[in-house]
N, CA, C and O of each residue as an XYZ file, in Angstrom:
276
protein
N     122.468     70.751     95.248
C     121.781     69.496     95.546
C     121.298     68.931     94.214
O     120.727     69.530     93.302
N     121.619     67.766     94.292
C     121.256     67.304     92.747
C     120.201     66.230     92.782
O     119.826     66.100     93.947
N     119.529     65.347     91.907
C     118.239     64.847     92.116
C     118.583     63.784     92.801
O     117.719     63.360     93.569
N     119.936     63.024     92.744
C     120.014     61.457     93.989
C     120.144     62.677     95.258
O     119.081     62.928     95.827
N     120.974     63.188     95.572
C     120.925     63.334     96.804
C     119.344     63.752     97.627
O     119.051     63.477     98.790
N     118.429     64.537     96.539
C     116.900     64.762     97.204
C     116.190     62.958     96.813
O     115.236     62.643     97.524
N     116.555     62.129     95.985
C     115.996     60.877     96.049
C     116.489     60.088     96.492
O     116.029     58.971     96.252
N     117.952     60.212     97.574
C     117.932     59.108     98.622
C     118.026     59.986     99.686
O     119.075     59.978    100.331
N     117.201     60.685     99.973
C     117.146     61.373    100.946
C     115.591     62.089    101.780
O     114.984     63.135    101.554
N     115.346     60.973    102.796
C     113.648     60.920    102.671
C     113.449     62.150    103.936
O     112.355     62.714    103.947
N     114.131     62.424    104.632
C     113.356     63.156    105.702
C     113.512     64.852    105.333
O     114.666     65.229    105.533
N     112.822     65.664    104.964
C     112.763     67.038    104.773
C     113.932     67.850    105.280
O     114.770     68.546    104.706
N     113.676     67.482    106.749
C     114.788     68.266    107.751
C     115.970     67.901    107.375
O     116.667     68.915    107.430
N     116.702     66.854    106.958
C     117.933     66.329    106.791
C     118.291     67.054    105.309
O     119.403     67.543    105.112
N     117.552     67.064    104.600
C     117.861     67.480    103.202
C     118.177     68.969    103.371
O     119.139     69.517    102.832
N     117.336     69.547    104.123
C     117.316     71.358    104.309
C     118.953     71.353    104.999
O     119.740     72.272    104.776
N     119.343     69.982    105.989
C     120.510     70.681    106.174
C     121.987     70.173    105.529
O     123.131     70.554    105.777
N     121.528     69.258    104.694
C     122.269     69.011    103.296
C     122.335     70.416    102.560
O     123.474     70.831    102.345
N     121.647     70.927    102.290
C     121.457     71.847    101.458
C     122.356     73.220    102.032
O     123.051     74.036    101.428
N     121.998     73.067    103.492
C     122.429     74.588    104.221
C     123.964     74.481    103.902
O     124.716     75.181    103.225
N     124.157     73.261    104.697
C     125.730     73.144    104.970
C     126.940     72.621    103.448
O     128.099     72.214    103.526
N     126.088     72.850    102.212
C     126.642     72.751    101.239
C     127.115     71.302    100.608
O     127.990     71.269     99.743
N     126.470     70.097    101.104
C     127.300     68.824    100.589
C     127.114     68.423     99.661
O     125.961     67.991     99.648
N     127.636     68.267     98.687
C     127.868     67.642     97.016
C     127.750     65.872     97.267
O     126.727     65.250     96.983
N     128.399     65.536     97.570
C     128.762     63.878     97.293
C     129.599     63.273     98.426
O     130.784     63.559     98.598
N     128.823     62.319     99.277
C     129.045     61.719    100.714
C     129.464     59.954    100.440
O     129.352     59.098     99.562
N     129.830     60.063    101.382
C     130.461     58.511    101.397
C     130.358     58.322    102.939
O     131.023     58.920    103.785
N     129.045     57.032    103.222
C     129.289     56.335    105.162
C     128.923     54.820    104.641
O     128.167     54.139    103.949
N     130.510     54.834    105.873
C     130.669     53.039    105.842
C     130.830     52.698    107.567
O     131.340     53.333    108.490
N     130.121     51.364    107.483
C     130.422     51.031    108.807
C     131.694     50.622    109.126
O     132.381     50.107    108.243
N     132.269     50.812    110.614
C     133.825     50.427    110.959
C     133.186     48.832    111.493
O     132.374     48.773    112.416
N     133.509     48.030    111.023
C     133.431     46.682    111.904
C     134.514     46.479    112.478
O     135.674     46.751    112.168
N     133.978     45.888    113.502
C     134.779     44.964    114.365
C     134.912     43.446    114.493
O     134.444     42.784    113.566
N     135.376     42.928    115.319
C     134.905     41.497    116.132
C     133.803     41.067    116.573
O     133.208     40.002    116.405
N     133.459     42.484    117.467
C     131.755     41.774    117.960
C     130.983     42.738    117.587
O     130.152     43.147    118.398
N     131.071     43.333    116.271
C     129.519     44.214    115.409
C     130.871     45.384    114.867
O     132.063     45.347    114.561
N     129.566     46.521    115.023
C     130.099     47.432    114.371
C     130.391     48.464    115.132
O     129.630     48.648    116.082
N     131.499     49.380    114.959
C     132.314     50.227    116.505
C     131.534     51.480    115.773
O     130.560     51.742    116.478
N     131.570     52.088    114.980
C     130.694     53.093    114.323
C     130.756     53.498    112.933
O     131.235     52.629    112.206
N     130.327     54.825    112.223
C     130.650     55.250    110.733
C     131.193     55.665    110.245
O     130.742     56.810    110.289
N     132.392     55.700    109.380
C     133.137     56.700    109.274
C     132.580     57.687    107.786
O     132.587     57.140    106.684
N     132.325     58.504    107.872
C     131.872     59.768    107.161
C     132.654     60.735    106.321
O     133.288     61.616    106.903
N     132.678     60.644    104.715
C     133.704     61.327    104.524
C     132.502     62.290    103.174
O     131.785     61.810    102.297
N     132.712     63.511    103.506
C     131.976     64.370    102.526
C     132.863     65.323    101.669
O     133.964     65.710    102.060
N     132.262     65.708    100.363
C     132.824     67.176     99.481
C     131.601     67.882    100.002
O     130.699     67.641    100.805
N     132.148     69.364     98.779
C     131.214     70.457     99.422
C     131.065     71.308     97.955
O     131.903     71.587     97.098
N     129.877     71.538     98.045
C     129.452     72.380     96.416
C     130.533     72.966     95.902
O     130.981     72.622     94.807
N     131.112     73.988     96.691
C     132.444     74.471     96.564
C     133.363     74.199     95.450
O     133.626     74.666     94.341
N     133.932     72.752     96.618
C     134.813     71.697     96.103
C     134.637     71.371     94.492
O     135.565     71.196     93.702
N     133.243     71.331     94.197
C     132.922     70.313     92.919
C     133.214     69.063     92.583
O     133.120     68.490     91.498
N     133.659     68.617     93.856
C     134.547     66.948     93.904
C     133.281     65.941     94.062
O     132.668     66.157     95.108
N     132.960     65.310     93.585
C     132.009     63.647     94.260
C     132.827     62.892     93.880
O     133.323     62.972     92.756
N     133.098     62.111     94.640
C     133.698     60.699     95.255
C     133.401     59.693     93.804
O     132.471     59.562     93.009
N     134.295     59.303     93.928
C     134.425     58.204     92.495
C     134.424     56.622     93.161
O     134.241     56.465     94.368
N     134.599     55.732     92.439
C     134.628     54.218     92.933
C     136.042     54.015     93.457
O     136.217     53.379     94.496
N     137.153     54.584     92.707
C     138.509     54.798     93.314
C     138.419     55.399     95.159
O     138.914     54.786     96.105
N     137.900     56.296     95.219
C     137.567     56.593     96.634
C     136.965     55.883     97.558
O     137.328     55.776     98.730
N     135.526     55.114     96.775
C     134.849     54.378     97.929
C     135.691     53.315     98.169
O     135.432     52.826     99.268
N     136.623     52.732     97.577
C     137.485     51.732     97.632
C     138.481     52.047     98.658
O     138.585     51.536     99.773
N     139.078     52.807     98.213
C     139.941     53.311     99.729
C     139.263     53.727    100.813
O     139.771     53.819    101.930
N     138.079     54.000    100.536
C     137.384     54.670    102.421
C     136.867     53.393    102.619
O     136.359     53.381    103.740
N     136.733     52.153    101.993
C     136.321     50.658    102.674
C     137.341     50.064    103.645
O     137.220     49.605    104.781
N     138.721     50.274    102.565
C     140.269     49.561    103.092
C     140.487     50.718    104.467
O     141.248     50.381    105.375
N     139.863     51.895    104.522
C     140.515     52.519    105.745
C     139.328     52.388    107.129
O     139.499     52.687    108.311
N     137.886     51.722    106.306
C     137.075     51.605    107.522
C     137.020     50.217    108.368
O     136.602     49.788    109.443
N     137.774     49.748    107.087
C     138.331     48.056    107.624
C     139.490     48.014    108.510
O     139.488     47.120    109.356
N     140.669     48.972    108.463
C     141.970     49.011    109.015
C     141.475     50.221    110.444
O     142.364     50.636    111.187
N     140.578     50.486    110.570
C     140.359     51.357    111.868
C     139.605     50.457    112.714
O     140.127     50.366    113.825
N     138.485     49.713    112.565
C     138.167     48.298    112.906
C     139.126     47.668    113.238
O     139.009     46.483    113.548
């Protein structure tokens, strides 16, 4: 866990299970639709991994939350 993920991350409980379940670097975008938004699509790494998401990525998880919409 590194210091953005504990400083955009306000509720205790959520962070403890950031922490449990190992996530490095997250990416959520809304799926729009026509009439709002159908839901989020969620794409995470894992400490493991050592991967966080670059601007190349958030770019493609926009074009794929736009094309599932």
């Amino acid at each position: 866990m590194d210091e953005t993920q504990h400083a955009t991350t306000f509720d205790p409980a959520r962070l403890s299970g950031i922490r449990t379940m190992g996530i490095l670097s997250v990416i959520n975008l809304p799926i729009p639709t026509s009439n709002g938004i159908f839901g989020v699509l969620k794409l995470s790494t894992s400490v493991e991994s050592g991967r966080r998401w670059e601007q190349a990525d958030l770019a493609l998880a926009q074009e794929l939350a736009a094309r599932i919409g």
